[in-house]
C-alpha positions in Angstrom: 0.0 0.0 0.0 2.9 2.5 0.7 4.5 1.5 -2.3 1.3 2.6 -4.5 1.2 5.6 -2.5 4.5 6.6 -3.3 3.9 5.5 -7.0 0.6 8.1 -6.5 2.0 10.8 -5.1 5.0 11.2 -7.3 2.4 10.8 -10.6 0.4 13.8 -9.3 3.4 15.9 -8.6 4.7 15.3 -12.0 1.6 15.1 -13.5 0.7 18.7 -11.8 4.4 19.8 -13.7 3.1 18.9 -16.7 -0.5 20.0 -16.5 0.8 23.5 -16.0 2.6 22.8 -19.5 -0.2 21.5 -21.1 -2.5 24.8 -19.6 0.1 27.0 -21.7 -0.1 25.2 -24.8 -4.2 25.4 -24.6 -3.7 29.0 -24.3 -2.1 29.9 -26.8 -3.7 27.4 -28.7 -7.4 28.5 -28.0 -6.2 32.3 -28.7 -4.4 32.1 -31.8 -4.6 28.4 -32.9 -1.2 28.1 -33.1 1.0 25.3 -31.0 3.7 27.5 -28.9 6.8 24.7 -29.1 8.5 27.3 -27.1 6.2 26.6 -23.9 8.6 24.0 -22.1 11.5 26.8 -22.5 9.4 29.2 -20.3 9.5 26.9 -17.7 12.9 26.5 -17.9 13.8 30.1 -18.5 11.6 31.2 -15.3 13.8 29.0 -13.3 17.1 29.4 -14.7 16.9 33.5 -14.4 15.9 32.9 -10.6 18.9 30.6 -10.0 21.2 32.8 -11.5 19.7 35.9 -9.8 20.2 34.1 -6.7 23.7 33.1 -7.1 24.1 37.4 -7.4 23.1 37.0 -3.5 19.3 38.9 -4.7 17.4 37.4 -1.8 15.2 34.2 -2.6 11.6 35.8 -3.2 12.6 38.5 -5.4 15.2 36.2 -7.3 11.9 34.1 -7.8 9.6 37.0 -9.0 12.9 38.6 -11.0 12.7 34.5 -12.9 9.0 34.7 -13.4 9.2 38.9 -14.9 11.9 38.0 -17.1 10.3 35.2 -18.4 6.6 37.2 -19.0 8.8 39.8 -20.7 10.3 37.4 -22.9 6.3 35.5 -24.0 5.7 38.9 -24.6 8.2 40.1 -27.0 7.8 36.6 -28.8 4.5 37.7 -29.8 5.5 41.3 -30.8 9.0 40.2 -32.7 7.7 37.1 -34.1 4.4 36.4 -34.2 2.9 39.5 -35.2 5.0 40.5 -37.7 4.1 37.3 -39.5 0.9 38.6 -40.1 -1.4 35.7 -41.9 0.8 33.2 -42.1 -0.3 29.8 -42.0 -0.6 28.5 -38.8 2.6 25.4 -39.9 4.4 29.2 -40.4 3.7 29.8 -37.3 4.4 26.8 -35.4 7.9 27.1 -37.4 8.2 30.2 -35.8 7.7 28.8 -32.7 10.3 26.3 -32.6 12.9 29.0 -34.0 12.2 31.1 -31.2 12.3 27.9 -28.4 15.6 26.8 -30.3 17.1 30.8 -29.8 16.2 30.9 -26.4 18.4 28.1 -25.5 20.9 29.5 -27.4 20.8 32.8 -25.8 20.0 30.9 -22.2 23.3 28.7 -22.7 25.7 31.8 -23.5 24.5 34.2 -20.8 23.5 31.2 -17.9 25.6 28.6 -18.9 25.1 24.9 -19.4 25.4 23.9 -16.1 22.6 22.5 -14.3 21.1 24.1 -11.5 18.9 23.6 -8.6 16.8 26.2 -6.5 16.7 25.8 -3.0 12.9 23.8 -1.5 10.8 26.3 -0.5 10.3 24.8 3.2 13.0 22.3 3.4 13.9 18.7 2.2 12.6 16.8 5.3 10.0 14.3 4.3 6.6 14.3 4.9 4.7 11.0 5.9 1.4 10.7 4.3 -0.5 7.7 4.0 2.3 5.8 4.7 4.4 7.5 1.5 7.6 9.9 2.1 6.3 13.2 0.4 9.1 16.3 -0.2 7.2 19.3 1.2 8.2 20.8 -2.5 5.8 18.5 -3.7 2.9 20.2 -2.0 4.1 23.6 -3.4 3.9 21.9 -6.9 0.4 20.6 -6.2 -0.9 23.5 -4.9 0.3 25.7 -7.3 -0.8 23.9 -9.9 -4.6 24.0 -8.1 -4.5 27.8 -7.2 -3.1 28.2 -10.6 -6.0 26.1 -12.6 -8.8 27.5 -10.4 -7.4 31.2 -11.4 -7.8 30.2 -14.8 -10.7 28.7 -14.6 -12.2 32.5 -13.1 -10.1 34.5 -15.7 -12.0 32.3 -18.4 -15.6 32.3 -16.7 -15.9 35.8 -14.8 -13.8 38.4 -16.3 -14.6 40.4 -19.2 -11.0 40.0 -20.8 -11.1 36.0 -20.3 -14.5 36.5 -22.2 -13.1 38.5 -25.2 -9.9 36.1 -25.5 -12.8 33.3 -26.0 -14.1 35.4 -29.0 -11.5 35.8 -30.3 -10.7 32.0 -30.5 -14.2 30.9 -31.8 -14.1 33.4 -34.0 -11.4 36.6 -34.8 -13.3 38.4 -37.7 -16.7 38.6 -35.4 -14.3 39.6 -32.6 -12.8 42.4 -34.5 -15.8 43.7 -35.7 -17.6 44.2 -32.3 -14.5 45.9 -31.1 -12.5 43.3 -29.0 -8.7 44.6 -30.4 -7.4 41.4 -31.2 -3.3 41.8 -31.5 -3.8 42.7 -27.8 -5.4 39.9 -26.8 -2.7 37.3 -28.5 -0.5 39.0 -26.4 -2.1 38.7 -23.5 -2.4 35.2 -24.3 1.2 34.9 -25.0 2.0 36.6 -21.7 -0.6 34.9 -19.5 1.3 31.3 -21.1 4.7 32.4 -20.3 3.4 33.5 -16.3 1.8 29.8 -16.4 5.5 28.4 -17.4 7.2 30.7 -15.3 5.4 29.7 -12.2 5.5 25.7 -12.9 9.4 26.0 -13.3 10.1 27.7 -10.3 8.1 25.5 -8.4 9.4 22.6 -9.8 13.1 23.3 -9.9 13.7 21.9 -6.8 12.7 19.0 -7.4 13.6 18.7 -11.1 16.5 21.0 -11.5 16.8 23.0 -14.5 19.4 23.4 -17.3 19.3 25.0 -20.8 17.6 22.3 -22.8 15.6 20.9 -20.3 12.5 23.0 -21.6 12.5 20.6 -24.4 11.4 17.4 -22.7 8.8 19.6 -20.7 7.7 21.0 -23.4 7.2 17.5 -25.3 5.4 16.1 -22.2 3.2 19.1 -22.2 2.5 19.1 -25.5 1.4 15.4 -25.3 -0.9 15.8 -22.3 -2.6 19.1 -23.9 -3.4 16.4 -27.3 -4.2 14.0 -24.8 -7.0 16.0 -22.8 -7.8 18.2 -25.9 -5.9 21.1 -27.2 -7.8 24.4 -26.2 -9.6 22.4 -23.2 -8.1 23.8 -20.1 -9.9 20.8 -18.2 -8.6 18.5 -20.5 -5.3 19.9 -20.1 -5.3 18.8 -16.3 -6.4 15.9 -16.8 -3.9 15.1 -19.3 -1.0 16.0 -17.2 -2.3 13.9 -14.8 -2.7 11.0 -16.6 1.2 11.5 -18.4 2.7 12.2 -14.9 1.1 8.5 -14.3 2.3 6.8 -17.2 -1.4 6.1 -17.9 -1.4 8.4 -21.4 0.4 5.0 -23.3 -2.5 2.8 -22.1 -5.5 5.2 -23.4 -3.0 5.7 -26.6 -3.2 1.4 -26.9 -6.8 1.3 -26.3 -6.8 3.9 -29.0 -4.9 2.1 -31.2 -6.8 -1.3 -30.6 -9.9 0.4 -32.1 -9.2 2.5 -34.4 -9.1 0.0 -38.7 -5.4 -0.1 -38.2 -6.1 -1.9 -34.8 -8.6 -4.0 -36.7 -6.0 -4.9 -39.6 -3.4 -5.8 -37.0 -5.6 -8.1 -34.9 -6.2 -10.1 -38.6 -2.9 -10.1 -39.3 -2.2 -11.7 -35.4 -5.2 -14.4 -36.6 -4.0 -14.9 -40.1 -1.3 -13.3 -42.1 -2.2 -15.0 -45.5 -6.0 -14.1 -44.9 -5.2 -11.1 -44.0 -2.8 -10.4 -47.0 -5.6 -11.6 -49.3 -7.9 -9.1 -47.3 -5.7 -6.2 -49.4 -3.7 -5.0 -46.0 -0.2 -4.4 -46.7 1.6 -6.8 -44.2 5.2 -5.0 -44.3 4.4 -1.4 -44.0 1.7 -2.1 -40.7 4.7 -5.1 -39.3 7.2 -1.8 -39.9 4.3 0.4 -37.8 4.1 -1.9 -35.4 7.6 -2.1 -34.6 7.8 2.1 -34.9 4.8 2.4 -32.3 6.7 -0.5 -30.0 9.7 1.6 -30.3 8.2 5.3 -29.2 6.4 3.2 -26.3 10.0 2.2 -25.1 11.2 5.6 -25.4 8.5 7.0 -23.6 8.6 4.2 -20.8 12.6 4.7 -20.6 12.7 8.6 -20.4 10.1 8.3 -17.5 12.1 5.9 -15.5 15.4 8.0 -16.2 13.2 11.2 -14.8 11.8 9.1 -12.1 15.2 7.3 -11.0 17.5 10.6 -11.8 20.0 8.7 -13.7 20.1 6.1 -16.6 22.6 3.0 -17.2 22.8 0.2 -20.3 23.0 -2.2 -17.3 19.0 -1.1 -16.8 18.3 -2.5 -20.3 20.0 -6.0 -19.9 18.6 -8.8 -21.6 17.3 -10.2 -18.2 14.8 -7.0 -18.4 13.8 -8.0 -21.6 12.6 -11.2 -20.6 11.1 -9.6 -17.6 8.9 -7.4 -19.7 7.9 -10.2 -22.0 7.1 -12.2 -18.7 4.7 -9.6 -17.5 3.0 -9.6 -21.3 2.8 -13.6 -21.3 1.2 -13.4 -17.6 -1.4 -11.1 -18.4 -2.3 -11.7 -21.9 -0.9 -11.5 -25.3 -2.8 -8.7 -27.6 -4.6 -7.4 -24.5 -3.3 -3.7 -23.3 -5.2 -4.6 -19.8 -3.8 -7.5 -19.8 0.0 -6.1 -20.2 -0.8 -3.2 -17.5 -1.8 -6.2 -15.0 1.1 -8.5 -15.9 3.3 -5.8 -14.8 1.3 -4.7 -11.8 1.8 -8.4 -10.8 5.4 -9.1 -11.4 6.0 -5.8 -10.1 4.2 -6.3 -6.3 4.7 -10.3 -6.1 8.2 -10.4 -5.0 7.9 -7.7 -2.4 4.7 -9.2 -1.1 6.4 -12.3 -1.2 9.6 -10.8 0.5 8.7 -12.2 4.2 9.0 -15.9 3.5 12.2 -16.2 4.6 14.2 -17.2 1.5 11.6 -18.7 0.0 9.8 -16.3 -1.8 11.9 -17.3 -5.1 10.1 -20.5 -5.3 6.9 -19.3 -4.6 7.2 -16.8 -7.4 8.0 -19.4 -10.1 5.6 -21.6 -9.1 3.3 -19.3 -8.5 4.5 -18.4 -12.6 4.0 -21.8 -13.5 0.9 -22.6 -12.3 -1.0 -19.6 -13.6 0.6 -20.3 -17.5 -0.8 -24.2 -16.7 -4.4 -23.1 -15.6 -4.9 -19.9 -17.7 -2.8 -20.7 -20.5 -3.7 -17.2 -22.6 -3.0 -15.3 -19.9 -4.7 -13.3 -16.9 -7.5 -11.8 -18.9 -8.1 -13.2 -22.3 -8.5 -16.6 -19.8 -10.8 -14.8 -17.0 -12.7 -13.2 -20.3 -13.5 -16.4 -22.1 -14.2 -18.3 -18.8 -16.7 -15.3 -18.1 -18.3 -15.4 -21.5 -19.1 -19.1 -21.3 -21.2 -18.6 -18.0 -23.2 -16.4 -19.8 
């Protein structure tokens, strides 16, 4: 129970991160329509300006304000040097635009800051907090209730204030919005600033925990990105929610279920049940076996950069061969071509051995046959076996 505490309270924390993120991509996006792929740098830029104000001895509430002004100042100027000046451009122009100016700030971040890395003090301290049986950081609390204050605010900007109101019209609609006098250039750069306060803020409040460095805005800005799509781009809700289910590792699963029913799901599962019928069928066997082994490749990426964040360092060792056949275990155990049935095979071999752990030596044993048994008795696996068993009672 501790252990999926822990496991809990470390997905919201990161999740909160990177619902922040996701907030200032939906933004932007519900403003303008355009996707701000500068968004993770204002998170990193926010906290990088208050580390280095801080190491000029400015004291640590105005080095964190100074972090969070520079950064506005700089979301700001985006939209005046860059954006606006591209008039109508298409919105791909724009997006182009937005990785030019994400790729400059580094550049400018890594001359004047350096490439260290750095790390802001915790706000109240490193010692631990004990909830629920998990060991909490009290920086984690910081995150999440930022991240609460800071959703709720938006949620009021967007519901109760007459300039929330016009930055809506303007998104359904900039023509209309125009022509009943809402001055549209001035709300994109409200937008603009509002996303690079939202950035600001997470990366502050997360740099303790994280650190920051020059580039890191990238992977922040990728994770945001993702849970914004996830939850629905220009859906502040969705947002949140999206960032929660990323910071959880959940996003892969809905992706899969996605996946599973969508025609290229369909083809797949008749190519698992027959490749010749299948070929006869008209579906081109190569290019979806070359899909298939793309998507299985993004899933590892995305699996191995979250255990890197989550461990703070990464080895070859942690990809041995024995891992391999550790993940395929967990697949085998709960069910070939089931995405449930993957999820609960490594649930399984994941809490086994340590709830195994008090039998005195023994719990090796066990474990295998423990194995064993299941693959004798339920020899498709957790689920497609309990399934089929189910349907038959019916």
């Amino acid at each position: 129970m501790a252990d999926f505490m822990q496991f809990v309270f470390s997905g919201l924390t990161t999740g909160a991160i990177y619902a922040l993120a996701a907030l200032g991509f939906s933004l932007i996006y519900n403003a303008s329509g355009v996707i701000n792929f500068a968004q993770g740098d204002f998170l990193m830029l926010g906290a990088m300006v208050a580390a280095a104000l801080l190491g000029a001895s400015v004291p640590y509430g105005l080095a964190m304000v100074g972090g969070v002004v520079a950064t506005v100042v700089v979301g700001l100027l985006l939209y005046r040097l860059a954006i606006k000046p591209a008039g109508e451009a298409s919105v791909v122009s724009l997006i182009i635009i937005t990785i030019g100016a994400s790729i400059f700030i580094q550049g400018v971040v890594q001359i004047v800051l350096g490439k260290n890395q750095q790390i802001l003090p915790s706000f109240s301290g490193d010692t631990s907090l004990r909830i629920l049986g998990a060991y909490v950081l009290p920086q984690s609390l910081w995150v999440l209730g930022t991240a609460a204050v800071l959703v709720g605010a938006i949620f009021a900007f967007f519901r109760w204030t007459m300039v929330g109101k016009a930055m809506l019209a303007v998104a359904a609609n900039k023509l209309a919005a125009q022509a009943v006098g809402i001055p549209s250039s001035r709300i994109l750069q409200l937008s603009f600033g509002l996303s690079a306060l939202l950035g600001a803020l997470a990366g502050v409040v997360a740099a303790p925990i994280t650190t920051t460095v020059y580039d890191i805005g990238l992977l922040l800005g990728m994770k945001g990105f993702v849970a914004a799509t996830l939850g629905g781009l220009g859906n502040g809700l969705g947002a949140v929610v999206g960032g929660l289910i990323v910071g959880h590792g959940v996003g892969a699963i809905v992706l899969s279920l996605n996946l599973y029913a969508s025609p290229a799901g369909r083809a797949l599962r008749g190519l698992h049940g027959s490749e010749v019928a299948a070929r006869m069928m008209g579906v081109d066997v190569a290019r979806f076996k070359v899909r298939v082994f793309v998507a299985s490749a993004v899933f590892a990426a995305v699996s191995g950069s979250l255990s890197a964040h989550y461990l703070g360092f990464i080895s070859p060792s942690l990809a041995a061969f024995s891992h391999s056949v550790e993940l395929a275990t967990m697949v085998v155990l709960g069910g070939m071509a089931s995405t449930f049935g993957a999820v609960l095979g490594a649930a399984l071999l994941t809490a086994l051995p340590q709830l195994l752990g008090g039998l005195h030596g023994y719990e090796m044993v066990f474990f295998g046959l423990l194995l064993m048994l299941t693959m004798i008795f339920l020899p498709r696996g957790l689920v497609p076996s309990i399934a089929l068993k189910l349907a038959r009672r019916r």
